[in-house]
C-alpha positions as CSV (number, residue, x, y, z in Angstrom):
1,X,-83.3,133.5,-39.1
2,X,-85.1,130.4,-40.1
3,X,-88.3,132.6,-40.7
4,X,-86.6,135.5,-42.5
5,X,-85.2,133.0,-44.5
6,X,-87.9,131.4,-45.4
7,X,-90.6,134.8,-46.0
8,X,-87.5,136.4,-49.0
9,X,-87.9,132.7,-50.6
10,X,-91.5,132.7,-50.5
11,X,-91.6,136.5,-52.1
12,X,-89.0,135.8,-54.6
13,X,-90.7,132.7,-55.8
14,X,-94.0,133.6,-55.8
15,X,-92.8,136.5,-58.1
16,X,-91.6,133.7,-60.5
17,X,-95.0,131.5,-60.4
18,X,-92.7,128.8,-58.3
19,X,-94.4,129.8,-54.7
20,X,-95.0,125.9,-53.4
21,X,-96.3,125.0,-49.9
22,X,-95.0,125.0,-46.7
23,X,-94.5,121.3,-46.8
24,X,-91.3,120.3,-47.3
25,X,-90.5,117.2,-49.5
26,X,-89.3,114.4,-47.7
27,X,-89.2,116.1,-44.3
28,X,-91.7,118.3,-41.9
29,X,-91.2,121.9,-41.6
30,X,-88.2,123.6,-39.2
31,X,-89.3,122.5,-35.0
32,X,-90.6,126.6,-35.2
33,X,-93.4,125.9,-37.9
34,X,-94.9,122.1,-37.2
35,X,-97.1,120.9,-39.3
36,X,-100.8,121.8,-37.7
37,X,-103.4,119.7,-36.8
38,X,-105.9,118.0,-39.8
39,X,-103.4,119.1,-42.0
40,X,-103.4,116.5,-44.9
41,X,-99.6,115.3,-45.5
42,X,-97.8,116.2,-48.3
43,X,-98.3,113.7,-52.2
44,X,-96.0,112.3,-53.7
45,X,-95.2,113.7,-57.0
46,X,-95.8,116.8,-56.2
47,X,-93.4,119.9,-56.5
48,X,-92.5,120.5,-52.4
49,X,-89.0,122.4,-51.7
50,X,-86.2,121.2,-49.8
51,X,-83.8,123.6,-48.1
52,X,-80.6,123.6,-46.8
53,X,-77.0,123.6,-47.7
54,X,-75.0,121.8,-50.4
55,X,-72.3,119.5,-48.9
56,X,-71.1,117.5,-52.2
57,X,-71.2,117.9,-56.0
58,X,-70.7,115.0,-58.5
59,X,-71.4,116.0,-62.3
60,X,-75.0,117.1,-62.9
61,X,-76.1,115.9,-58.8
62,X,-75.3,117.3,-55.4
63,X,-76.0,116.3,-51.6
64,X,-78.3,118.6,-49.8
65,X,-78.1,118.4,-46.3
66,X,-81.5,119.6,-44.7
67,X,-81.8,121.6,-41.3
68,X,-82.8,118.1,-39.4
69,X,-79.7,117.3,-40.7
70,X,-80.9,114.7,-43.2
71,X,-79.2,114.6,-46.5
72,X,-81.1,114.0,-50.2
73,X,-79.9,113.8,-53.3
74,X,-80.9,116.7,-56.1
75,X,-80.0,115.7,-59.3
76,X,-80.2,118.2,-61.9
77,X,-81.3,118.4,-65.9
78,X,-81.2,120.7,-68.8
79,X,-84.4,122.1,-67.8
80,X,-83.6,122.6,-64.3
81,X,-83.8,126.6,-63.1
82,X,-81.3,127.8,-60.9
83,X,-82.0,131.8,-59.1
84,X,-80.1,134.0,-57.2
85,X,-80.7,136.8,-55.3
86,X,-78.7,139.0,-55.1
87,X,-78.1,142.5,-53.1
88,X,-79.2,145.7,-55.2
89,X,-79.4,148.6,-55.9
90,X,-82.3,151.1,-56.6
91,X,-80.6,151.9,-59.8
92,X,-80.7,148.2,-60.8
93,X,-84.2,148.0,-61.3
94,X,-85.7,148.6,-65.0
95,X,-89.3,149.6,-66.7
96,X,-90.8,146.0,-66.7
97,X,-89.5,144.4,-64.0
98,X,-91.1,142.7,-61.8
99,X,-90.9,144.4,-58.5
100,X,-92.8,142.8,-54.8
101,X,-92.5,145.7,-51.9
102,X,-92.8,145.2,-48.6
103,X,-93.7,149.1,-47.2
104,X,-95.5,151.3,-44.6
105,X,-98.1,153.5,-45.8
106,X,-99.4,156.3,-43.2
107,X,-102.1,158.3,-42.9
108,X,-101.9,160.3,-45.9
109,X,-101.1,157.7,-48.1
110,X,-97.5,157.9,-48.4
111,X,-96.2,154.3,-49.2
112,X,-92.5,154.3,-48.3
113,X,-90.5,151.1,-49.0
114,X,-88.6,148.5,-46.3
115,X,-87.6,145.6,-48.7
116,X,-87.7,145.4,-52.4
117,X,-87.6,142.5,-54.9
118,X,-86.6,142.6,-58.2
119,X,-87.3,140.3,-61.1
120,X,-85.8,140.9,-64.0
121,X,-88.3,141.0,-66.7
122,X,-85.9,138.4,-68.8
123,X,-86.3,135.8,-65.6
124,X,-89.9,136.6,-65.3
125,X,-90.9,135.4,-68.7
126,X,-89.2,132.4,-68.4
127,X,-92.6,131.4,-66.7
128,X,-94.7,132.2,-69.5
129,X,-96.9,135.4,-68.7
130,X,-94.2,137.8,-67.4
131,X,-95.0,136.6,-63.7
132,X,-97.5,138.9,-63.6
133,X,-99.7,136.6,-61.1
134,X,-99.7,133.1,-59.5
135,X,-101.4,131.5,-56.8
136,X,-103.2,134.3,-55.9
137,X,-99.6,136.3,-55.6
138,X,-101.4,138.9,-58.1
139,X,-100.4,142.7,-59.2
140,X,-101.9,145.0,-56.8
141,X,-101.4,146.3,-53.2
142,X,-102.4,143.6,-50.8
143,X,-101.5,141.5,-47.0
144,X,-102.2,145.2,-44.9
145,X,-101.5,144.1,-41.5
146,X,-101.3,147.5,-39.6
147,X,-99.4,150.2,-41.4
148,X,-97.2,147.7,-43.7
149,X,-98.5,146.4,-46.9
150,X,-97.0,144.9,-49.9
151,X,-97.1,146.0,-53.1
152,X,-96.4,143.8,-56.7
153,X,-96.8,144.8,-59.8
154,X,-94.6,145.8,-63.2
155,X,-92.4,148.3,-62.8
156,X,-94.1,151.3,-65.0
157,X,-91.3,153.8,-65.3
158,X,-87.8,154.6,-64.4
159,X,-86.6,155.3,-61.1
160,X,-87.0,159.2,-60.2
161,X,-86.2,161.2,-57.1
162,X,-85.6,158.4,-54.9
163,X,-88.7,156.2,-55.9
164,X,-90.5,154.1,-58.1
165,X,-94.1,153.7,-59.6
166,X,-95.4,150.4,-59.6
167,X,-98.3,149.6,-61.9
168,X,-101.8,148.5,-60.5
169,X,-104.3,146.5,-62.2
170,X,-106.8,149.5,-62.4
171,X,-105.9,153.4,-62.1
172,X,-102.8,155.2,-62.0
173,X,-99.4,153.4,-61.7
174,X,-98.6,153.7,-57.3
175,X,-95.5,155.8,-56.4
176,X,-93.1,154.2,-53.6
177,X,-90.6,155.9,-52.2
178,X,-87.4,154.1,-51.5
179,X,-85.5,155.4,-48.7
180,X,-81.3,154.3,-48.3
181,X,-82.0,152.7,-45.6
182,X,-84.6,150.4,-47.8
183,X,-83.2,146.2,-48.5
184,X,-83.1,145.7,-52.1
185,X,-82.6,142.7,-53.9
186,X,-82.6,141.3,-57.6
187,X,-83.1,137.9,-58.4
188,X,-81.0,136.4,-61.5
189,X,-80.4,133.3,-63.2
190,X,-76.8,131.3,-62.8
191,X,-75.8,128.4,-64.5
192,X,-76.1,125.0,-62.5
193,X,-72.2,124.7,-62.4
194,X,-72.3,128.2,-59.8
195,X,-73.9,125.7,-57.6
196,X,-70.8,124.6,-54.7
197,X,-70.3,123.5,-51.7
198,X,-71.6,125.5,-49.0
199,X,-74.0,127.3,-51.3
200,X,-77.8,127.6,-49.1
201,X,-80.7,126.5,-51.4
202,X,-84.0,125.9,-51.8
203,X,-84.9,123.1,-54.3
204,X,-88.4,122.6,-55.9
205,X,-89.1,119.1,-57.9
206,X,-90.2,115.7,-58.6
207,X,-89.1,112.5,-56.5
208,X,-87.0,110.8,-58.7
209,X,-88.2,107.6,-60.5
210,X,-85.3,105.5,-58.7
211,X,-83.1,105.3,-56.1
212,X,-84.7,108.1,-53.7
213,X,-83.5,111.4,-54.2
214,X,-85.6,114.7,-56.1
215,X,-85.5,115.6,-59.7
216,X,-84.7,119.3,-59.7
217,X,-87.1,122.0,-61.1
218,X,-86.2,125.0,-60.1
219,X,-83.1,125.6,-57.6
220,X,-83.2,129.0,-55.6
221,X,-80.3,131.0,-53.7
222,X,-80.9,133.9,-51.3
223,X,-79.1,136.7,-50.6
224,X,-76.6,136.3,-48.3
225,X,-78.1,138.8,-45.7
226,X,-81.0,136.8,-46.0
227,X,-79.8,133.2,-44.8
């Protein structure tokens, strides 16, 4: 659970331009991905996520309690993001969006959809370039590992017979069929006052200046099938 968890709020991120490492602020990663040998430890002041669930909300601040069970502080500010995911639909998804694909392509080429991830292209701008690329999270159809691959890209047109067409930096947009059976999820933004008690999060940010605690940058909730 811990690493399905983790892989949607890695995609959804990276979508956004907020992919940050595997570190986790204040804490080592879950007992099921330790921190590996040479591996330099995380800086302070730099933007490192912290996940878990909320257990208290006072004004613009809530307690986050981690899954080693240690609690931090996230306080919030005007600029602070906070992103949902949310099921969807294939009917949801709009020309522009931003779309990452997790699929199986066989020997004829037929690319045929397991998960889908929507970004709005409203939330996606919010980042400057339309989240087109980040990190080396760029548009295109790349990380084959057998027959799966995934696909990101703009959405180029309209969903038709059961698919959608994804564009690619060079040649024709690809076509990706979409089965019923595929996930689909859309990622939104909410208000800081949606955030409650029992909520799961994953918070990216600075240390605060005082008092311990992180300065919230961007605040992200998964789908519920995907905690």
């Amino acid at each position: 659970m811990v690493k399905r968890w983790r892989w949607v709020y890695a995609i959804v991120l990276a979508a956004l331009g907020g992919l940050i490492g595997a570190q986790a602020w204040g804490q080592t990663l879950p007992p099921s991905q330790p921190q590996r040998p040479g591996q330099r430890p995380a800086m302070r002041g730099a933007a490192r996520p912290v996940i878990g669930t909320i257990t208290s909300v006072t004004g613009s601040s809530f307690v986050l309690t981690t899954w080693s069970n240690r609690t931090v502080t996230v306080q919030t500010t005007s600029a602070t993001r906070v992103l949902s995911q949310q099921q969807g639909a294939l009917t949801d998804l709009r020309s522009g969006d931003f779309v990452r694909i997790a699929a199986t392509q066989d020997p004829n080429d037929s690319v045929v959809a397991v998960r889908v991830s929507d970004t709005p292209a409203s939330v996606a701008a919010q980042r400057g370039d339309g989240g087109r690329s980040r990190g080396g999270m760029r548009s295109g159809l790349w990380g084959s590992r057998g027959n799966m691959v995934m696909i990101s890209g703009a959405r180029a047109a309209s969903p038709t017979n059961g698919g959608v067409a994804v564009a690619m930096p060079a040649g024709p947009a690809l076509a990706v069929s979409v089965p019923s059976s595929a996930r689909i999820s859309r990622t939104v933004s909410l208000p800081v006052s949606g955030l409650t008690v029992g909520t799961h999060v994953a918070v990216s940010g600075q240390p605060a200046s005082s008092g311990g605690g992180l300065t919230a940058t961007t605040i992200f909730v998964p789908a519920a099938e995907s905690r």
